[in-house]
C-alpha positions in Angstrom: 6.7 1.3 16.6 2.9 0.8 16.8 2.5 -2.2 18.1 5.0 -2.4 20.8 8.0 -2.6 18.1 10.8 -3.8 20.2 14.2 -3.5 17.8 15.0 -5.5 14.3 13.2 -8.5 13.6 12.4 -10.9 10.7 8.8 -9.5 9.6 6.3 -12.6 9.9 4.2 -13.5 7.0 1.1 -11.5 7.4 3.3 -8.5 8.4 4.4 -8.7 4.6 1.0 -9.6 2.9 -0.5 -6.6 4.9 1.6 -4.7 3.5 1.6 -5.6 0.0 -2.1 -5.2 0.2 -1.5 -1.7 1.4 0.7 -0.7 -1.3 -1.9 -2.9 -3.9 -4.7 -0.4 -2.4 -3.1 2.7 -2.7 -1.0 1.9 -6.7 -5.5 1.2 -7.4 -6.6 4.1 -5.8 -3.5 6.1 -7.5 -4.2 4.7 -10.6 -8.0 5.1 -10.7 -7.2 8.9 -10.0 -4.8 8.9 -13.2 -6.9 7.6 -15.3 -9.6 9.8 -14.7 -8.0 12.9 -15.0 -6.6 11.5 -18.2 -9.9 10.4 -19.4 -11.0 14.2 -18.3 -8.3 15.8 -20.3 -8.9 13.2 -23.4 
């Protein structure tokens, strides 16, 4: 898509650690939110 995607292909290994990284980032930065409403409402 981005980065001249050209059809279906095995993802290579930093392909998958970027985006487990990603998905790390955003569960912290979702969670960090949570818990400070919570904290807020506590």
């Amino acid at each position: 898509m981005a980065f001249g995607e050209n059809g279906p292909r095995k993802k290579t290994a930093f392909e998958k650690l970027t985006l487990i990284v990603v998905i790390l980032m955003v569960l912290v930065t979702v969670g960090g939110l949570v818990a400070t409403a919570i904290a807020s409402i506590l």
